[in-house]
C-alpha positions in Angstrom: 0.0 0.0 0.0 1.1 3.6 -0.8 2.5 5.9 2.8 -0.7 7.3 3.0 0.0 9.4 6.4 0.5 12.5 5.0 -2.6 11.9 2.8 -5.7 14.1 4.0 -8.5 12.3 5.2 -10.8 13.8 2.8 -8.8 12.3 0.0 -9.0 8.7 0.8 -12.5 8.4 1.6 -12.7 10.4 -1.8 -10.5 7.7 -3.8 -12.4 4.6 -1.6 -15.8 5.2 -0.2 -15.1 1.8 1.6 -13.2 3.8 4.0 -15.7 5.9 5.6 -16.5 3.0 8.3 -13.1 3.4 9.4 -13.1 7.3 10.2 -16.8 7.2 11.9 -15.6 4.6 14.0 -12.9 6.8 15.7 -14.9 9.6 15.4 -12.8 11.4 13.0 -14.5 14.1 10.8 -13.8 13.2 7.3 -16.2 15.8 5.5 -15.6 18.9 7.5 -12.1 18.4 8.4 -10.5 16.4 6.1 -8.1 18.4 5.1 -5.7 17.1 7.9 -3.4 14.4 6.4 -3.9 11.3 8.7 -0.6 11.8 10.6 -2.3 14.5 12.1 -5.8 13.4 12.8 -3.8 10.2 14.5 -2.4 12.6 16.6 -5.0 15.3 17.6 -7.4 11.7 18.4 -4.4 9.9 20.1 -4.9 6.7 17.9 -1.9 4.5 16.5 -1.5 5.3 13.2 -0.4 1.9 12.0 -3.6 0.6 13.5 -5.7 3.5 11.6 -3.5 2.2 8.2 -4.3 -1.4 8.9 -7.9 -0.9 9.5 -8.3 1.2 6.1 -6.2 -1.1 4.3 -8.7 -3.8 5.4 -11.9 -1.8 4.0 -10.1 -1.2 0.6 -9.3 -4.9 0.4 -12.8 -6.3 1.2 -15.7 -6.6 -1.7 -13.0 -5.0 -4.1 -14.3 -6.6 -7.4 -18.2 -6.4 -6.1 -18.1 -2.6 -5.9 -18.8 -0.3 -8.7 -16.1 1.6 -10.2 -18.2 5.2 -9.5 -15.2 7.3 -10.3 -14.4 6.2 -13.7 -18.7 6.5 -14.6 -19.9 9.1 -17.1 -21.6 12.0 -15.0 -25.0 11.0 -16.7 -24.6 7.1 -16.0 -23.8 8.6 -12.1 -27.1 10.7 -12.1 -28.9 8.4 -13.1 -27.6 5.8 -11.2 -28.5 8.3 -7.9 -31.6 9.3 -9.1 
């Protein structure tokens, strides 16, 4: 897996929705904040980062092939698919 610590949190739950589970369940405010890299957002909730890394590397692995792809859809296949 790439070094993702100085990544912002906003970013990876950007590139892998899967990933979300893993910041709600620490509490960590992906949306509003996530800007921070996860370096810091380890460090302002006091969590081990290589447990935070090894939790999101999990998500990303699980149901890879049975998730769609919504990233590389053309923006009227997504709105439709939403709608």
């Amino acid at each position: 897996m790439e070094n993702i610590d100085k990544k912002p949190v906003g970013q990876i739950v950007a590139e892998d929705f899967r990933t979300w589970p893993v910041f709600e369940s620490h509490k960590i405010d992906y949306y509003n904040k996530g800007r921070q890299s996860l370096q810091d957002v380890t460090n302002e909730h006091k969590i081990d980062l290589q447990l935070l890394i090894n939790e999101i590397t999990e998500k990303k692995e699980t149901q890879a092939e049975a998730d769609p792809d919504f990233n590389s859809w053309p923006l009227d296949d997504l709105s439709e698919y939403i709608i």
